[in-house]
N, C-alpha and C positions, 0 to 999 in steps of 0.2 A: 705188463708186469711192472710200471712203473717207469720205466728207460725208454727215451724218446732215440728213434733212428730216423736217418737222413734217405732218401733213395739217392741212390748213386747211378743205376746204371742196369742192363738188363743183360743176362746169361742164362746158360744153362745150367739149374739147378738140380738136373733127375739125378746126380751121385746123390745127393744130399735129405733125396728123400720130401724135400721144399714145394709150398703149394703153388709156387708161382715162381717163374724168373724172375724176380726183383732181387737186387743186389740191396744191402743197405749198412751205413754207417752211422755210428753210434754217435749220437750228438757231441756226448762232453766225453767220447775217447774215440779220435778218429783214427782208423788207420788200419780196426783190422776191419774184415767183414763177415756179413750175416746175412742167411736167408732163413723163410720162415717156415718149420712142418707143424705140426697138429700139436698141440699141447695143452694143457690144465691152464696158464694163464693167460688170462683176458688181453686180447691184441686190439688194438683201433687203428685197421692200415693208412697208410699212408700212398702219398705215390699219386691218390687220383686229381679229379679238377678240384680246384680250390678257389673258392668265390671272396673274393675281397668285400670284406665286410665292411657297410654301409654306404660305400658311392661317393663320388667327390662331386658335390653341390656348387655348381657354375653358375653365377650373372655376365650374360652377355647380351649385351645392347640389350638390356632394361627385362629380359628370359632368363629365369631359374629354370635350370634343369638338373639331372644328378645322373652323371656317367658311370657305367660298371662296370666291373674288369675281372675276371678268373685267372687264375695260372694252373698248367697243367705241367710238375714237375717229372713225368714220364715222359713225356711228350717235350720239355722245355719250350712252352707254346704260353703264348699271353693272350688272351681275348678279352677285346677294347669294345664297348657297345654304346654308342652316342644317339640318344632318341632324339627324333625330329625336333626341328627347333629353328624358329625366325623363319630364313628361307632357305633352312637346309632340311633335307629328309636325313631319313633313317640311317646310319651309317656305321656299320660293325669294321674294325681290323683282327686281323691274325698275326702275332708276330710270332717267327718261330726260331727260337735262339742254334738253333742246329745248324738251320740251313741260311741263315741269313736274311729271313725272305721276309716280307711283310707283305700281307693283302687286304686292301681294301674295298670291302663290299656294298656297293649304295647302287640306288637308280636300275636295279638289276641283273648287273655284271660288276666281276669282281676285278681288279686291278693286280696284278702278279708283278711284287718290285725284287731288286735283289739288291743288299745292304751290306754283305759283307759280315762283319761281325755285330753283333747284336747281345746286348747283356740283358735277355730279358726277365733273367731270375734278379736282377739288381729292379730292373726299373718294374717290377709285381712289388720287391719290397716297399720302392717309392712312392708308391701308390698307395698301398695301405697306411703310410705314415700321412699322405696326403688326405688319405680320407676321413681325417679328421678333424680338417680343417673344410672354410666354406670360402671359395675362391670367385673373383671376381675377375672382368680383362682386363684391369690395373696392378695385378699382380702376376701377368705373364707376360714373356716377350714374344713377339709377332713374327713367324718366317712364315716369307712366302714359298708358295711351292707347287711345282705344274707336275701333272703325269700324262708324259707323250705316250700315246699309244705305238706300240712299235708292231707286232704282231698277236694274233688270237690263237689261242691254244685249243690246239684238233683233238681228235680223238685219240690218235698215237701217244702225244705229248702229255696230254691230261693221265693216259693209265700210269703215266711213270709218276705222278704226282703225288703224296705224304695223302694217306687217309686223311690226317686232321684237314690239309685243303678242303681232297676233296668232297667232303663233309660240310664244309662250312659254303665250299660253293655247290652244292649239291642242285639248286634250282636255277643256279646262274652262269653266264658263260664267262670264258675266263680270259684274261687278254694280257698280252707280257705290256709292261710300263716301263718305263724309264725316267725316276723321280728327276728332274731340273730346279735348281733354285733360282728366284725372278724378285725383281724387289714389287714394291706396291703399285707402282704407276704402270707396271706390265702388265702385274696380277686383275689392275683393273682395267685395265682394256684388255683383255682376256674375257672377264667376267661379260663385259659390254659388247662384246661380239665383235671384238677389232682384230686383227692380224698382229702380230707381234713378232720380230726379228731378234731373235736369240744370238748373245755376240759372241767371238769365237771366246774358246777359255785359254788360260795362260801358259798352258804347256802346251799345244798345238801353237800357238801366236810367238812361239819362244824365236826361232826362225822364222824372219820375215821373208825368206824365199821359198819357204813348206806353202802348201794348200792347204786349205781349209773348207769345212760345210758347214754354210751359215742354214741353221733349223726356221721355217716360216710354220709358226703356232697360231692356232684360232680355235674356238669351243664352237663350233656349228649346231654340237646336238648331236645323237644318235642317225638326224635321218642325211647326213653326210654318206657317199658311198666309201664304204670300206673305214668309216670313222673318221677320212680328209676332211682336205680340203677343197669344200667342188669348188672349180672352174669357175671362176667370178665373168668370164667372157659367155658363158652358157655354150650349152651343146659338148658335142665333143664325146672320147672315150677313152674311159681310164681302165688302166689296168688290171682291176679290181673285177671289171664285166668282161676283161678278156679270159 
């Protein structure tokens, strides 16, 4: 009918007669709210996924490619889809502003991080302003960044999981992460198949008479048992076959 609404939020609508629990606010008068029942004028809902139109256009290392992004303001969910490119494969994220969490999906299992807070109805906006521009890696800055596998998520753990997961991991297994930041010269001997000594951080190091655990990282590949690190001495039995 003219007047744009915001979704807000999801209730129970059956007093009101409303086709759906959607809660919604009025764009240019927020404050009170509205649900929707049957009526003569023409509605165009809102609420579902919303595709960010046209893709942000990337050169990197001498590869155009064009990444896609939706936001799902029901769900407060951002979906990030990165196609193969140089010598990366295919690589999708989830972010989901509710719960904090980010997952990313490549090489056939998905990665479960948790972030804390997450504004990811700001950074869908940022995106669509971006994708109108065509960006190049001299106009972005570079962090690096490891994900320790810490444990895989069973069957128990995965029921408790957001449909939108596990949805998106539907064909893949799912393993809790723990993002780390590393500068270049780790990232690359990481990359290179070296061992890498993570150093303690600065609130743990704060008392020099505390303890500490220093983290030993390496990228072996999937056929690592249990995702380690085998045994550089050979033989032996890990924990993982007990």
């Amino acid at each position: 009918g003219g007047v744009s609404y915001t979704l807000e939020h999801e209730a129970d609508t059956s007093d009101y007669n409303c086709l759906a629990n959607c809660v919604y606010q009025r764009e240019l008068d927020p404050g009170q709210l509205f649900c929707f029942a049957s009526g003569d004028l023409e509605v165009v809902c809102g609420g579902e996924v919303t595709e960010i139109p046209g893709g942000l256009s990337i050169t990197e290392n001498g590869t155009t490619f064009v990444e896609t992004s939706s936001y799902n303001p029901r769900t407060n969910t951002l979906t990030i889809s990165v196609p193969a490119h140089n010598a990366y494969g295919q690589t999708d994220f989830l972010l989901d502003g509710n719960l904090g969490q980010t997952v990313m999906k490549s090489n056939g299992s998905c990665m479960l991080s948790n972030h804390g807070d997450l504004n990811v109805r700001e950074m869908a906006e940022k995106l669509q302003q971006m994708n109108q521009l065509t960006a190049d890696e001299n106009q972005f800055s570079t962090d690096y960044l490891i994900k320790v596998r810490r444990s895989r998520v069973g069957y128990m753990e995965r029921a408790k999981l957001t449909n939108e997961t596990n949805e998106f991991c539907k064909e893949e297994g799912i393993i809790n992460t723990e993002d780390k930041s590393v500068n270049k010269g780790e990232f690359e001997e990481l990359a290179g198949g070296d061992m890498v000594i993570l150093d303690k951080d600065e609130e743990s190091a704060s008392n020099e008479d505390q303890c500490w655990i220093k983290e030993a990282c390496t990228n072996p590949g999937p056929n690592a048992c249990g995702y380690g690190w085998p045994n550089p001495a050979g033989g032996g039995i890990s924990a993982h076959q007990l």
